[in-house]
N, C-alpha and C positions, 0 to 999 in steps of 0.2 A: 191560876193566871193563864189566862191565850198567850199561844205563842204567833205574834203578827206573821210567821212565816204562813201559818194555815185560815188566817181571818178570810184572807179571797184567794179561796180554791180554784184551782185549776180545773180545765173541765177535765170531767171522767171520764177517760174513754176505753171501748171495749178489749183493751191491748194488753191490762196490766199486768201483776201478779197480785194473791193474796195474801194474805197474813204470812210472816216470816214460818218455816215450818216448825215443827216441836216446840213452838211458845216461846215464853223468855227467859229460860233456862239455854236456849240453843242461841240465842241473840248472837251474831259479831260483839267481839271486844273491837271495836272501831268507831272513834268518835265519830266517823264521816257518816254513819249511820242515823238515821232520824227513829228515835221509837218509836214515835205513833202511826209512820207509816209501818215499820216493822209490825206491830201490833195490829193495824188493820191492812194494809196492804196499799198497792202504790199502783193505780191506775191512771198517773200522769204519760204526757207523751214525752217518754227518755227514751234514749237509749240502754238495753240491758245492762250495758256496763256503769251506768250508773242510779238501777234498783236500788229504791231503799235508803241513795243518799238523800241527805238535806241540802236543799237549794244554796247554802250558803258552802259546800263543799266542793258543790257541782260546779259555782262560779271559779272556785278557787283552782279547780284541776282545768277550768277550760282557760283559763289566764296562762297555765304554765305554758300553753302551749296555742294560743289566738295568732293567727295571719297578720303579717305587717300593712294589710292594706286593710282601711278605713270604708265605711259610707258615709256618705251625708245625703239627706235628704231635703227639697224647699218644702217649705211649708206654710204655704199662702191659701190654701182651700181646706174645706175640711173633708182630706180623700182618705178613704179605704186602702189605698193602695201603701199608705207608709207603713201601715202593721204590717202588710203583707212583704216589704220592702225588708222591715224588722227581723221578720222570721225567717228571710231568705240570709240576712245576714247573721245570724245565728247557725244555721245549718251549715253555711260555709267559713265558721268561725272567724269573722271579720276581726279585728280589734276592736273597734269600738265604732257607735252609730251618732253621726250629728243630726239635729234637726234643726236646718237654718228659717227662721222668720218664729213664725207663732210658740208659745214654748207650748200650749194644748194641741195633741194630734188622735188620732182614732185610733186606740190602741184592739179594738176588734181584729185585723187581720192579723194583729200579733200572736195569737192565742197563748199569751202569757210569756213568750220567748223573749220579750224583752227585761223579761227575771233575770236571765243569765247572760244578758247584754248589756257592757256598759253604754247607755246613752246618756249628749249630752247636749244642751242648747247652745246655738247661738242668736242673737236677737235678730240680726241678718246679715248679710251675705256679705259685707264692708269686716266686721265683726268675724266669721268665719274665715275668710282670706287670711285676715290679721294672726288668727290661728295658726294656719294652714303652714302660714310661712315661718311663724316661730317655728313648729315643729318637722320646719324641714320636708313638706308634703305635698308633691303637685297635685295640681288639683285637676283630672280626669274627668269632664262634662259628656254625659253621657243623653245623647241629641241627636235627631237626625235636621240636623238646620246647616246652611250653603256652608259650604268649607269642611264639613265634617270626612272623617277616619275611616273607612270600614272596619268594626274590630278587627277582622283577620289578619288586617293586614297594618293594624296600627301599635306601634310601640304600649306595651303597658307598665309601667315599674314595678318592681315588686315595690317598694316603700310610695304608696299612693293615697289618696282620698277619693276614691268614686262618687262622683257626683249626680243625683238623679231627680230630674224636676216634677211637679205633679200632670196629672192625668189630661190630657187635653193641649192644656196649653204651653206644658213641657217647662224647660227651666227659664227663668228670668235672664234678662240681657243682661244684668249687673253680675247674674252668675254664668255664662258663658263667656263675660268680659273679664272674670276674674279665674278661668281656669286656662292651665298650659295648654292642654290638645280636649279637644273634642271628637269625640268618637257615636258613631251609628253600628246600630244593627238592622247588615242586609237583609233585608226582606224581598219577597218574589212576587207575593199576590196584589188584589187592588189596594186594601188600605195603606193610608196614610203613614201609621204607626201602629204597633203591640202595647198591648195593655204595658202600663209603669212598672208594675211589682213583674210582670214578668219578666220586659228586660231588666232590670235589678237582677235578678236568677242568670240569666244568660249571663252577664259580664263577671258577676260573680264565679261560675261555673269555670268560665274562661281564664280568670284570674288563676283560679284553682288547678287546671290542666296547666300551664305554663309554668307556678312555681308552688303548689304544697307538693 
């Protein structure tokens, strides 16, 4: 019987380790352990500290210990930039990732991080708010449109939802109508704005110097 964890493999990359050493007589007595990667080796991108586990362990140690601030992302295009948005949110152990509008999004930038991320839909932005406020979470629009914040110098909470809209045409009116503060990242040179997913990284990063 396949085990659906390894049906869609991660890519391979050249970082891994090999087969567990001295075979399966030397195995971990630890269920957190995957055998088949013990047996052939685990050239996913983890961190060392978790060689060898199974995805479903890996989720469970990054829950005990996930960041009380959120992402959401709109999802009105079909952009690149929300995997990449996904993985940044992974990296800086978000709690969990929304995606407001379309429930289909390009899971390529992701490069499978959103394994270990809970993500979840909203149909749109009316829908998300409604969320937002059960769960007690301002909602952080992340924009450089009139009235905005410059991070530096704007209030972030630790218990938030980061809000970040797609590539171009930035977030929707109904989603900057429905968050508390909106906030920009200063920039110096000619253009307009930074790629999406990279600011994602930036406020996340920010979030993370202020309270992990």
């Amino acid at each position: 019987m396949s085990n659906p964890q390894h049906e869609h493999a991660e890519p391979m990359l050249p970082i891994g380790v090999g087969p567990w050493p001295g075979g399966p007589a030397s195995w971990p007595d630890d269920p957190r352990y995957d055998r088949e990667l013990l047996a052939h080796g685990d050239a996913r991108n983890v961190i060392d500290r978790y060689r060898y586990w199974s995805m479903d362990a890996i989720v469970a140690d990054l829950d005990g210990r996930r960041h009380p601030f959120h992402v959401a992302i709109e999802n009105w295009q079909h952009d690149m930039n929300i995997g990449s948005i996904v993985r940044s949110a992974n990296a800086f152990l978000a709690a969990e990732v929304h995606i407001v509008g379309r429930r289909r999004w390009n899971r390529r930038g992701a490069m499978v991080t959103d394994r270990y991320q809970h993500v979840h839909h909203h149909e749109d932005v009316a829908a998300f708010a409604a969320w937002a406020d059960a769960a007690s979470l301002p909602i952080i629009a992340i924009d450089n449109v009139p009235g905005s914040v410059p991070l530096d110098r704007a209030p972030l909470p630790e218990r938030c939802v980061l809000l970040f809209g797609q590539e171009g045409p930035g977030l929707s009116p109904d989603a900057v109508a429905a968050a508390s503060a909106v906030i920009e990242i200063t920039q110096y040179g000619s253009t307009r704005s930074i790629n999406a997913s990279a600011a994602g990284a930036v406020v996340m990063y920010e979030w993370c110097r202020r309270w992990a």
